[in-house]
MMTF fields as JSON, N, C-alpha, C and O atoms, coordinates in Angstrom:
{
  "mmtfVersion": "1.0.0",
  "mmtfProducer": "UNKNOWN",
  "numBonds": 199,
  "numAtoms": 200,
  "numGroups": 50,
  "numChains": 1,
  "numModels": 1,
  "chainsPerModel": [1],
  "groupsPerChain": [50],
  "chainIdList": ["A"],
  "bondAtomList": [4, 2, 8, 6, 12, 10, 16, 14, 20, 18, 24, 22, 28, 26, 32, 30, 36, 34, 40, 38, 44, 42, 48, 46, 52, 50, 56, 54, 60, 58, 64, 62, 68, 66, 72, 70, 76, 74, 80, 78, 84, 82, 88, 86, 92, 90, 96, 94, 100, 98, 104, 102, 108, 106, 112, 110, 116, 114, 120, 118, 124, 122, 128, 126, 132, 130, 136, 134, 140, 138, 144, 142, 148, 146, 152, 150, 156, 154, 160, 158, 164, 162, 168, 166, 172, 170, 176, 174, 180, 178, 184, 182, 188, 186, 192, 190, 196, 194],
  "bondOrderList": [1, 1, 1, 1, 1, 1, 1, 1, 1, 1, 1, 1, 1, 1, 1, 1, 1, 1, 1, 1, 1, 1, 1, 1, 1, 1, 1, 1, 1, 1, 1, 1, 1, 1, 1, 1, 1, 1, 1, 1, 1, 1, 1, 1, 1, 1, 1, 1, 1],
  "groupList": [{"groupName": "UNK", "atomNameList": ["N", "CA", "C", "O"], "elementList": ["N", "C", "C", "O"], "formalChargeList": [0, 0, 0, 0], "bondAtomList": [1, 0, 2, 1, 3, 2], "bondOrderList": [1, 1, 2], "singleLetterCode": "X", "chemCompType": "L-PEPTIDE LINKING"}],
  "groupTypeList": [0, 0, 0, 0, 0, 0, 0, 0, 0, 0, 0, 0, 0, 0, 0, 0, 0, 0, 0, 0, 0, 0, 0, 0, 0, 0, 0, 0, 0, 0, 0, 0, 0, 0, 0, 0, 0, 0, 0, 0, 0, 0, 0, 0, 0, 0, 0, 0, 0, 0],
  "groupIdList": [1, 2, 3, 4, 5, 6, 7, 8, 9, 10, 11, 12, 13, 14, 15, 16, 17, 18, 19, 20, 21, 22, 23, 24, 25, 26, 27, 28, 29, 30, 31, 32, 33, 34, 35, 36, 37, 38, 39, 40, 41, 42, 43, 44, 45, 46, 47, 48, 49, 50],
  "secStructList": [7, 2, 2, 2, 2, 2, 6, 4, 4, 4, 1, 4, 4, 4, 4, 4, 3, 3, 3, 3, 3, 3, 3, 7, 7, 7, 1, 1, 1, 1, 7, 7, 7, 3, 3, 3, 3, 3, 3, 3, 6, 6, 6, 2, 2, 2, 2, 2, 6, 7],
  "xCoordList": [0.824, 0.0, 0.872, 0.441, 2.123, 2.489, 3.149, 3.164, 3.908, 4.146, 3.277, 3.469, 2.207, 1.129, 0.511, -0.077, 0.811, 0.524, 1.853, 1.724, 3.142, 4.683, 4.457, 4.601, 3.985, 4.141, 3.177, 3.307, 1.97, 0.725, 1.43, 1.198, 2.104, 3.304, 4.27, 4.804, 4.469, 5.415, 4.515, 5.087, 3.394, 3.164, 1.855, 0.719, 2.995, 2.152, 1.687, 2.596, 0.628, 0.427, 0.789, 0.908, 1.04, 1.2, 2.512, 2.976, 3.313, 4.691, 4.637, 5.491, 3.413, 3.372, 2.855, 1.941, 3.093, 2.513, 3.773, 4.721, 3.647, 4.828, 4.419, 3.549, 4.892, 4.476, 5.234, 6.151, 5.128, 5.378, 5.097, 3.925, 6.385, 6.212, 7.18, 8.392, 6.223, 6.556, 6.207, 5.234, 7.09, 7.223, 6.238, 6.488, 5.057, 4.413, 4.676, 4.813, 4.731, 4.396, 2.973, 2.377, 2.41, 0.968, 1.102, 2.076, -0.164, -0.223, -0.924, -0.993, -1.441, -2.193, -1.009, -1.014, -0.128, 0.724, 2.025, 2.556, 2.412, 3.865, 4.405, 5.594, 3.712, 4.508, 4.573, 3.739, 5.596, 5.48, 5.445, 6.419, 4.356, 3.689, 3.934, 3.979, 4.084, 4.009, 2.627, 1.498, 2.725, 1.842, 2.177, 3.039, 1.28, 1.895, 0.513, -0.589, 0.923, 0.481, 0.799, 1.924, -0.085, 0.337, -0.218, -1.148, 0.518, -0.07, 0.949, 2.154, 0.211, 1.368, 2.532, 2.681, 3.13, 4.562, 4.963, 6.066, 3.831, 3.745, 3.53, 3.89, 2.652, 2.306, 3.502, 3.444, 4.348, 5.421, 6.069, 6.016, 6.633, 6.632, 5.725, 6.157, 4.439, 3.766, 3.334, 3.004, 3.409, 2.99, 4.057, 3.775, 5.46, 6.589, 6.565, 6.846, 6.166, 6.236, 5.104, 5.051, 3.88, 3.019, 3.469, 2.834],
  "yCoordList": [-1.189, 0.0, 1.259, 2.354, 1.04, 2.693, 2.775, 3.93, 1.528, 2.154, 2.503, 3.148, 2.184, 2.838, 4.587, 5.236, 4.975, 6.112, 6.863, 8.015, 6.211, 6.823, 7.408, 8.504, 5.939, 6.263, 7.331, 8.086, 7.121, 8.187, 9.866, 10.735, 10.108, 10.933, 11.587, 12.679, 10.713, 10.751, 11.595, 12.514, 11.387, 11.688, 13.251, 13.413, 14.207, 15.398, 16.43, 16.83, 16.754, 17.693, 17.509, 18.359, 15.646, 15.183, 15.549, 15.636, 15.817, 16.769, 17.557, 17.583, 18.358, 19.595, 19.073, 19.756, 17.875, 17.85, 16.637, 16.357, 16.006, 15.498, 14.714, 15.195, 13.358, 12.615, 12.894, 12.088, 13.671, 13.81, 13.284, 12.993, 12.859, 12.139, 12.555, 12.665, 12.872, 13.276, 12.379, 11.633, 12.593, 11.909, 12.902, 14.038, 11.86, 13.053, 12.333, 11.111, 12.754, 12.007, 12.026, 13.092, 10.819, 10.877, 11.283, 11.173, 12.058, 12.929, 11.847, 12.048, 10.689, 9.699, 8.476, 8.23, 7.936, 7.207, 7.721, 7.357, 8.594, 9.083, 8.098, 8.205, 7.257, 6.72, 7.676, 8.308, 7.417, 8.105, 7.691, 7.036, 7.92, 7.502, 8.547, 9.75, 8.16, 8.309, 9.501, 9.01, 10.585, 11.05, 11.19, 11.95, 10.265, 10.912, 11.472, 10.925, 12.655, 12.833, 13.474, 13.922, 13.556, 14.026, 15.047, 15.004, 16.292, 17.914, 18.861, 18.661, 19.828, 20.19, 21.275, 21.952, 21.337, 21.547, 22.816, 23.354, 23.163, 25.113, 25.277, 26.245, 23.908, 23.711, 22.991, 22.944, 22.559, 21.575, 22.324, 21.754, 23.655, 24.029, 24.364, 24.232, 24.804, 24.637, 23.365, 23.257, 22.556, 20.691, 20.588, 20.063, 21.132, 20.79, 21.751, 21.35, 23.341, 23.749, 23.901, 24.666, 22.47, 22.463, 21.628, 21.61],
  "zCoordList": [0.0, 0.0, 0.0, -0.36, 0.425, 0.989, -0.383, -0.808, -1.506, -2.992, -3.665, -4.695, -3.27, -4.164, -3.959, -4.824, -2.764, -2.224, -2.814, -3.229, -2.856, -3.339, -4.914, -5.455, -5.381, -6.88, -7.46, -8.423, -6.395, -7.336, -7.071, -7.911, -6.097, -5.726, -6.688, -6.49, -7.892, -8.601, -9.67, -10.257, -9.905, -11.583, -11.533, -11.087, -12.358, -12.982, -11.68, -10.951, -11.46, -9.846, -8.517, -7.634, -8.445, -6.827, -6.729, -5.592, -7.797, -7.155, -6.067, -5.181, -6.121, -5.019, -4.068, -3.607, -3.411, -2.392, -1.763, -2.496, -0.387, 0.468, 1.45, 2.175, 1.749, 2.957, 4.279, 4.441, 5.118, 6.543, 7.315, 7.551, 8.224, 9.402, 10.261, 10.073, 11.652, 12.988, 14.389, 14.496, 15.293, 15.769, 17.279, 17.681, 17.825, 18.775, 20.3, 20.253, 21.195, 22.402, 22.918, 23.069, 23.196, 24.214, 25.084, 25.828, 25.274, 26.804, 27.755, 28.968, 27.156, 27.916, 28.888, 30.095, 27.823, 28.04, 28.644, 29.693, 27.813, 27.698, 26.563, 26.264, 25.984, 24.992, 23.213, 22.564, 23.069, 21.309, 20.149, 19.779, 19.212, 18.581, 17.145, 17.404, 15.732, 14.647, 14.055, 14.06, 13.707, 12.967, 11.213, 10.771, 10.326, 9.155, 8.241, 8.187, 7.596, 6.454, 5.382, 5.161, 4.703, 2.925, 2.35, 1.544, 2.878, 2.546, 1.469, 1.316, 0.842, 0.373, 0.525, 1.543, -0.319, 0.087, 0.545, 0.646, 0.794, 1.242, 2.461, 3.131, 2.991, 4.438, 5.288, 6.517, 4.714, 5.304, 6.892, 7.982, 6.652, 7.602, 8.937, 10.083, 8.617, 9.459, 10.224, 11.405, 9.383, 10.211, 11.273, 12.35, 10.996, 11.958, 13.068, 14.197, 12.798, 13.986, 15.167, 16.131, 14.531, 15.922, 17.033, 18.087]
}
């Protein structure tokens, strides 16, 4: 599944856009847990500095 999300990535408009992944801590656990998504490339900075 995740080459298929890569490759559609590759072709014509999905250029402008990027898969991000951050790393968050639970406020429930304390354990840390993975956030990813796929926004584009104008927003990149903002996803990192929440």
């Amino acid at each position: 599944m995740a080459k298929k999300a890569v490759a559609s990535l590759q072709k014509g408009e999905g250029r402008a856009y990027a898969k991000v992944i951050k790393m968050v801590k639970s406020p429930k656990t304390g354990a840390y847990m993975f956030q990813e998504e796929i926004i584009h490339n104008d927003k990149v900075k903002d996803f990192f500095a929440k």
